[in-house]
Structure formats: C-alpha cells, structure tokens
N, C-alpha and C positions, 0 to 999 in steps of 0.2 A: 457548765461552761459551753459556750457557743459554740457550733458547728466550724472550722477553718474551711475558708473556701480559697485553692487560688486563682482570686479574678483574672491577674496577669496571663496566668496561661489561657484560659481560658477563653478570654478578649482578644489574645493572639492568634487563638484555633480558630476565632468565625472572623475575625477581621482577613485572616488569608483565604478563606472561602468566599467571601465579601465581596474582597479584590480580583478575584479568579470569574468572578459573576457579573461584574462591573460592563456594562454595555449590553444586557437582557431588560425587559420590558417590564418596567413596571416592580411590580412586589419580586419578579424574577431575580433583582439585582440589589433591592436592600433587605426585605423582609426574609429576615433568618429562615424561619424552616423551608417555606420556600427556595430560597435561593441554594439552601444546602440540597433538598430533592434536582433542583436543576443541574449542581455541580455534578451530584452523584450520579446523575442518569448521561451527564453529556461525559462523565468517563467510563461509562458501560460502553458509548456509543466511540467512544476513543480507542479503545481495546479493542472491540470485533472489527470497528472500520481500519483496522493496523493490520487484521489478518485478511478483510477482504479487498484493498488495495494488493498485497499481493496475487492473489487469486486474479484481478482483473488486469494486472501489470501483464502477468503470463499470457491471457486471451488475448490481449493485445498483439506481442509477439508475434503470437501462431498464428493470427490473420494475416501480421508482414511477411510472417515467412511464406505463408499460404500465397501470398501473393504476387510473392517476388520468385519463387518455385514454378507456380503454373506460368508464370513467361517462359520460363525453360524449358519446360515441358513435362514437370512432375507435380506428382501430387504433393500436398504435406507431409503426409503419411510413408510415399513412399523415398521424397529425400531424406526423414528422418531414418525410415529404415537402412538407406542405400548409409549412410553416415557410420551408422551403430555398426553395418557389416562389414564397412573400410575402416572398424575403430579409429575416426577423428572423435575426438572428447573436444566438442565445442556446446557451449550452453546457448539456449532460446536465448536471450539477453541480445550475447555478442552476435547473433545469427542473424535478428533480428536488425540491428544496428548497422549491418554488413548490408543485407539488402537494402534499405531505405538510404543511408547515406555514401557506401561504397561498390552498386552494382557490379562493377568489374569483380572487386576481391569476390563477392558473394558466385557471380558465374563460375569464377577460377576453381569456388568449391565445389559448386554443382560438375563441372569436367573433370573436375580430378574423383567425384566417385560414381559419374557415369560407368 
C-alpha cells in the first residue's frame, strides 16, 4: 500500500513561508529552501533586534536626560542619584519625555531634589 502523504498541509506550511518572503530578490521569495533559510534567519534577526531596540530605547533617554540635567547644572549620574535619595520613583522613559517636551516640569524636578 502506498505511502499517505497530506499534500494540503503541507502546501499550506510553504505557501505561508512563501507569502511571508514575498518582496526578497530573486530565488529569496519563490525557491522553497531558500526562501525558508531567508524566513528563518530574518526571525533570528527579529528576536534579538526585539531585545536590542530596548537596550538603545534606554541610551537614548540617558543622553536626553544627560542633556537636559547639565543645563541645570548636574550631572546624569548625579540627578539620578539626587532622585533615588529623595525617593521620587520616576522612570528614564517619563524623565526623558519631561526634558525634551516639558522643560519647566523637568526643572520643577531638578529643584525639588536640589
């Protein structure tokens, strides 16, 4: 008796890798094993580029904070400190956010833990 193969699935599983590839060069976007190596490496690169967007979100931040601190006359380091010693729980983010688009509010922080 012959082997049972099911096509349907099967034709399903690379037709969605297929379409996922769809706009790469060449053998990249139809030729099967190709194009399955392209998927699978451009979701390695989808994973780790998830964790180093974070990482350079944050570098970002501390330059603004860095930046908008030494107008005031402090370092990064030491508003961060001065912050932790007056327990305000405010994140790099909103700190961030404060100096670049609401100067005022961000001084109002820096004098209240001068």
């Amino acid at each position: 008796m012959p082997r049972s193969v099911n096509h349907v699935a099967s034709r399903a599983r690379r037709k969605k890798i297929l379409k996922e590839t769809r706009g790469n060069f060449g053998p990249r976007a139809n030729v099967w094993t190709v194009a399955k190596n392209t998927w699978e490496k451009g979701q390695q690169y989808a994973y780790r580029d998830r964790k180093a967007k974070k990482r350079s979100f944050r570098a970002l931040w501390i330059q603004r904070i860095n930046a908008a601190a030494r107008m005031e006359g402090l370092s990064y380091s030491q508003l961060i400190g001065l912050l932790k010693k007056g327990s305000i729980d405010i994140n790099r983010k909103v700190l961030a956010d404060l100096a670049t688009n609401q100067p005022t509010a961000f001084k109002a922080i820096v004098e209240k833990v001068k």
